[in-house]
C-alpha positions in Angstrom: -13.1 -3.9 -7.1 -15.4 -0.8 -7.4 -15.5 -0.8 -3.1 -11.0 -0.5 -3.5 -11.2 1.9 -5.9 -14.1 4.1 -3.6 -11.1 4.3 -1.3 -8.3 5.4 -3.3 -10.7 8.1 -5.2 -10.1 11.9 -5.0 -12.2 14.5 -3.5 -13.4 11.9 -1.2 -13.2 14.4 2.2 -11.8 18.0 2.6 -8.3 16.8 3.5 -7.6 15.0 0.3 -7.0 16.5 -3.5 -10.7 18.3 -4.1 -10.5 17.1 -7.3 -13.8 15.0 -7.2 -13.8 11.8 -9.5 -15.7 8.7 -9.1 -13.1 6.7 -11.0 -16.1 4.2 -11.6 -14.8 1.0 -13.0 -16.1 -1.0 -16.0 -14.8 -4.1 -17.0 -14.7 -4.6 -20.6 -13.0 -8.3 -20.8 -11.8 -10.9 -18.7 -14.7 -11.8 -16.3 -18.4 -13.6 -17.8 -21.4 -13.2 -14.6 -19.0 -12.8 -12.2 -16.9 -15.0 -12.3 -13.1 -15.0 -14.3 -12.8 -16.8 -17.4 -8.8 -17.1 -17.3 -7.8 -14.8 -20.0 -6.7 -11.1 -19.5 -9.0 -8.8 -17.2 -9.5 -4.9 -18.7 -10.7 -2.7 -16.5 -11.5 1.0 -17.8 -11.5 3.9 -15.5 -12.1 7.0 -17.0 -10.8 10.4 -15.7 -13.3 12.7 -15.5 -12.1 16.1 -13.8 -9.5 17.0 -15.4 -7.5 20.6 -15.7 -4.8 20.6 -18.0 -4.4 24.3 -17.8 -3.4 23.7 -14.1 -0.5 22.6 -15.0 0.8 25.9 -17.4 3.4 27.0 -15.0 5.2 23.7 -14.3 5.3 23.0 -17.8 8.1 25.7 -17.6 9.6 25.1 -13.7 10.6 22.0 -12.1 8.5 21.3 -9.1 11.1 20.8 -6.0 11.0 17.2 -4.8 9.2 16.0 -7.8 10.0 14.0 -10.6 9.4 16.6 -13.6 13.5 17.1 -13.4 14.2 13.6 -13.1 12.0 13.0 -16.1 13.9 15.5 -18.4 17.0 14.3 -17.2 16.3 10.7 -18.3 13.7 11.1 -21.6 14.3 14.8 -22.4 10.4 14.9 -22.5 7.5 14.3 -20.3 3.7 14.3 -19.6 3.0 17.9 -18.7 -0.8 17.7 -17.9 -1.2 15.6 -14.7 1.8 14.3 -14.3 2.1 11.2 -16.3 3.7 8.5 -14.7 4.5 10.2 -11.6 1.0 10.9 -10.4 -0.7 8.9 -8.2 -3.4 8.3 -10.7 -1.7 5.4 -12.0 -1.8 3.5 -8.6 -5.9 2.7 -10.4 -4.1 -0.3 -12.0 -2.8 -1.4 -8.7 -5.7 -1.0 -6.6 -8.1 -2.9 -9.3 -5.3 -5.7 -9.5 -5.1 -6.1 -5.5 -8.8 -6.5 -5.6 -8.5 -9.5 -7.3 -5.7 -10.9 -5.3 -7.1 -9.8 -1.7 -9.8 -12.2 -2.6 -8.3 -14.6 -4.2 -6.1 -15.2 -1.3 -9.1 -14.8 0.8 -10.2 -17.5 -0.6 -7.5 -19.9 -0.9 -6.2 -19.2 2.5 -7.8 -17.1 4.3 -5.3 -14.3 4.5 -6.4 -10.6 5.3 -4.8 -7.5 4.4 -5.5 -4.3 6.2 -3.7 -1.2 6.3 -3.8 2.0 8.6 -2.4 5.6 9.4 -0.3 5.0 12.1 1.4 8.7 11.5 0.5 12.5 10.3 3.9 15.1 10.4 4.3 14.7 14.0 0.8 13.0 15.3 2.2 9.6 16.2 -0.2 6.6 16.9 1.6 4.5 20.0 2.3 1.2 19.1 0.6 -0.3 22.1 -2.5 1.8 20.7 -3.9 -1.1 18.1 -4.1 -4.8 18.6 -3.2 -6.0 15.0 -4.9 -9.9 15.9 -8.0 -7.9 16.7 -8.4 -4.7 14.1 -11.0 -4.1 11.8 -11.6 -2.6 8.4 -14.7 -0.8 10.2 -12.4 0.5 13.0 -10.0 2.1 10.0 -12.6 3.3 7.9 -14.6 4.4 10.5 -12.8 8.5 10.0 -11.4 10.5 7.0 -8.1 9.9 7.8 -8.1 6.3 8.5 -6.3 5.6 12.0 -8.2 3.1 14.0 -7.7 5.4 16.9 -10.2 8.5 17.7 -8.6 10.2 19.6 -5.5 10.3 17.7 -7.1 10.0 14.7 -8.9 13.6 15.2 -5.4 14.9 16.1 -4.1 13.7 12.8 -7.0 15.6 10.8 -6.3 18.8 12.4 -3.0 18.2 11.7 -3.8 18.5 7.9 -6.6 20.7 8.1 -3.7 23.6 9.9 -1.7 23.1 6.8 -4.2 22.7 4.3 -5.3 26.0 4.8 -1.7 27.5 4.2 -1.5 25.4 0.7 1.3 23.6 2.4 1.6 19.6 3.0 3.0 16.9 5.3 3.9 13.1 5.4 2.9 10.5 7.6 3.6 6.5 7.7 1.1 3.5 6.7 1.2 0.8 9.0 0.1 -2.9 6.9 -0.7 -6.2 8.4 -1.2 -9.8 7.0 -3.2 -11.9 8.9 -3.5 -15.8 8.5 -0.5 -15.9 5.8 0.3 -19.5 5.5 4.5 -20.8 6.5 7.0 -21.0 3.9 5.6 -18.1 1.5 8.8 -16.5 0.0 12.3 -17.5 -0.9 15.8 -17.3 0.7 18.6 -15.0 -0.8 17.3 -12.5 -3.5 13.3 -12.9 -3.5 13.0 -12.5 0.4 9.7 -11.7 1.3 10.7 -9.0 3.1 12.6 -7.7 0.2 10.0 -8.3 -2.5 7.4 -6.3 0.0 10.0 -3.6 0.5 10.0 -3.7 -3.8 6.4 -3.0 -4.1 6.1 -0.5 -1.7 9.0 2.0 -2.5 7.4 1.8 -6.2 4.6 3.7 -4.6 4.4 7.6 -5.4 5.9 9.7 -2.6 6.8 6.7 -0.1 9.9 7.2 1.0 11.0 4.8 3.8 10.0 0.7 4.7 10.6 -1.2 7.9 9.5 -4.7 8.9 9.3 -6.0 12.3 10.9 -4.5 14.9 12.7 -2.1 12.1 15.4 0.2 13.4 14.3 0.0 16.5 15.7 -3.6 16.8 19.2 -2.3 16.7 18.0 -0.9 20.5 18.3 -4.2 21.4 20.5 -7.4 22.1 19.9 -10.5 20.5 18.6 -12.1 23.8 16.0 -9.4 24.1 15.3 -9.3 20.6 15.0 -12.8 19.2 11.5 -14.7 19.1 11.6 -17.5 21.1 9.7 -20.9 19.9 7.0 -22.8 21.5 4.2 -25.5 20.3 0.9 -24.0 20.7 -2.1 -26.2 22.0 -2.6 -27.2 17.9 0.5 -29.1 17.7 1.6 -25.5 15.8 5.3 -24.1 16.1 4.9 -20.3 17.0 6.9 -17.7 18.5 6.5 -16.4 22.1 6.7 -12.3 20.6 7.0 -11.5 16.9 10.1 -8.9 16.9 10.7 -10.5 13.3 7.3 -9.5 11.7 5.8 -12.7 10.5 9.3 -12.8 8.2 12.6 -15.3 9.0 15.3 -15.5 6.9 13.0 -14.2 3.6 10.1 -16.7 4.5 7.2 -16.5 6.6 7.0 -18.3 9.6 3.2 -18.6 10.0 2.9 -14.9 12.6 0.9 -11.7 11.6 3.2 -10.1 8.9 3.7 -6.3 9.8 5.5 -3.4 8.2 5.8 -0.1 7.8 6.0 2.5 4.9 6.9 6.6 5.3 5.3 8.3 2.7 7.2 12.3 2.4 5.0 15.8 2.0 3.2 16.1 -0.8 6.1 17.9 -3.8 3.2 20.4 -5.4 2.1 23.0 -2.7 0.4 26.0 -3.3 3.7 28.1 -1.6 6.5 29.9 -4.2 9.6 28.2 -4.1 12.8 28.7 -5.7 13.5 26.4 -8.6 14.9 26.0 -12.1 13.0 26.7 -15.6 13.2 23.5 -18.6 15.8 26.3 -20.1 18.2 26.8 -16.8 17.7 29.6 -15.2 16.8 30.5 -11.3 12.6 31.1 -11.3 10.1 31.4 -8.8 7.4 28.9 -9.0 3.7 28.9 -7.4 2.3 25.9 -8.2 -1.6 25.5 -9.3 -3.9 22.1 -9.2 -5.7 20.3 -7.0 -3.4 18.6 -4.9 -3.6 16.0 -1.7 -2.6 18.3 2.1 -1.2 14.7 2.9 -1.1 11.4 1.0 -1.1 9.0 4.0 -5.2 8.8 3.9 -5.8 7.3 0.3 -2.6 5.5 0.5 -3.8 3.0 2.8 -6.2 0.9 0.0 -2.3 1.5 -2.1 -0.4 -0.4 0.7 -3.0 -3.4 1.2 -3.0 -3.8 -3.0 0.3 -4.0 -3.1 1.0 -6.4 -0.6 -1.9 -8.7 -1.8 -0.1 -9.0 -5.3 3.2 -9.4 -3.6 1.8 -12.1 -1.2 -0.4 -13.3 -4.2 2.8 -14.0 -6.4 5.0 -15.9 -3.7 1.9 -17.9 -2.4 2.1 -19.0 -6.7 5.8 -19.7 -6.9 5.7 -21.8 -3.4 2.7 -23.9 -4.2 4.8 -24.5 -8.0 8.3 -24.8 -6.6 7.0 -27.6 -3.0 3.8 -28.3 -3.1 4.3 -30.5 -6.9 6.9 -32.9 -5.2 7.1 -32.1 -1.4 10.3 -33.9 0.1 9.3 -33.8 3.9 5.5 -33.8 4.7 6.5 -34.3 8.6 7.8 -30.7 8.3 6.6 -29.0 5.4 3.0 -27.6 5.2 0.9 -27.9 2.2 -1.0 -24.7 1.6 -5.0 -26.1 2.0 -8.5 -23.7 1.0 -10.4 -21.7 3.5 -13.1 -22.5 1.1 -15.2 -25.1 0.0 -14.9 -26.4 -3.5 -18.0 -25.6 -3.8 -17.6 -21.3 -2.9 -15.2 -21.3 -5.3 -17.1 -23.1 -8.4 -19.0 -21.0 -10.3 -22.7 -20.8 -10.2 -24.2 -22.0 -13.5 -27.8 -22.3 -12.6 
């Protein structure tokens, strides 16, 4: 959990928020010498380097492109002093959580989750760049910006670093992939994998955008040279000859790396004036203060990979519930086995 949370922190290289925390986790119930005991986990993070008197000026303006309007158009009150809800702060909770449900599914099947900068402003990683069966977390976390790519990847920092200097910011897209995710996982209709991953990922602060597959770029194409075509492998296993679909077919995986995409926009608060509106109407000028992230893209990686653990951790639940109790066709339906031993997963009470 603590190793996660290292990589969402602030302040953790100059072109993220210099706010420096080291949102050290404790975990006050829930877990008894390592190992859970079933009932709810709390985990504490305490935030440590604070400014509340940052925030004086947009207690007063609206922030363009940030939520402090949307807020007082809705509630008619919000959190002034860090943002509340709408700072990334609260993504802790769903960092902490994906932990537990990267390992969890680790364990029961062997499914890895890893997430990379595939895009700063207008740096853009070419798709034939990374080989998703073969990527590692060492390859991503190998820079401060977290493209597996080193050439690009130093194009991508001084990307941020040109703007950074100007108190300005950009965007960039996250690139997640699932490895080893088991057939069947999701549901036809309204809980569609695809759907439910699209869910958790536009809840994410700042993302803006979420393709799976082949995206919009699949409308380039016909539906000859875009399906994927079947074949049995030398396993007995049914696979597909390309994976155009991303690991997804109609809202259920079909057993292929899973692979998406999420656009995360320019960071709202900039050190620039802009033109806005006071809490009491009237045209103001507004130069924002804080400590704010150049670009979001680098600690939103560990954000991605959480949130597509506890996505893929909740369907892989409801399938083994809903067919794996009373399966109807073993000859084509595939119960969901362990990549561990019984044993790796008891607990050690010597």
């Amino acid at each position: 959990m603590q190793v996660e949370l290292d990589r969402r922190r602030p302040g953790q290289s100059r072109i993220t928020t210099p706010r420096k925390e080291t949102d050290t986790c404790k975990i006050l119930s829930g877990t008894h010498e390592g190992m859970t005991t079933g009932t709810p986990i709390h985990v504490f993070v305490p935030n440590t380097d604070q400014r509340g008197g940052d925030y004086s000026e947009m207690a007063k303006a609206y922030r363009p492109s940030h939520a402090d309007a949307t807020y007082d158009f809705k509630y008619g009150v919000r959190a002034v002093q860090g943002g509340g809800r709408s700072s990334a702060r609260e993504t802790i909770g769903r960092v902490a959580a994906g932990a537990l449900a990267k390992k969890i599914l680790k364990l029961k099947s062997g499914v890895e989750i890893l997430a990379f900068v595939s895009k700063v402003y207008q740096v853009v990683l070419p798709e034939d760049a990374v080989d998703y069966e073969t990527v590692t977390m060492e390859q991503i976390e190998s820079n401060i910006v977290r493209c597996p790519d080193p050439e690009y990847a130093e194009k991508m920092i001084a990307a941020i670093d040109k703007v950074r200097v100007r108190g300005d910011s950009i965007g960039g897209v996250v690139t997640c992939i699932a490895r080893n995710v088991p057939r069947g996982i999701g549901s036809p209709v309204f809980d569609k994998l695809e759907a439910e991953l699209a869910k958790a990922m536009l809840s994410l602060p700042a993302s803006k955008g979420f393709e799976i597959g082949s995206g919009f770029a699949g409308t380039d194409l016909t539906g000859s040279e875009h399906n994927d075509e079947f074949y049995m492998d030398e396993a007995g296993n049914v696979r597909t000859q390309t994976n155009r679909s991303g690991g997804v077919q109609g809202g259920i995986s079909n057993g292929e790396i899973i692979y998406f995409k999420v656009a995360f926009k320019p960071t709202a608060t900039i050190g620039k004036k802009q033109n806005t509106v006071s809490r009491e109407h009237q045209d103001v000028e507004l130069l924002a203060r804080g400590r704010h992230d150049p670009c979001v893209v680098p600690r939103a990686v560990p954000m991605v990979e959480s949130m597509a653990a506890l996505v893929l951790m909740d369907q892989l639940m409801a399938h083994i519930a809903q067919c794996e109790m009373f399966p109807l066709n073993l000859a084509l339906q595939e119960p969901i086995g362990s990549a561990s031993s019984a044993s790796e997963l008891a607990p050690n009470l010597s």
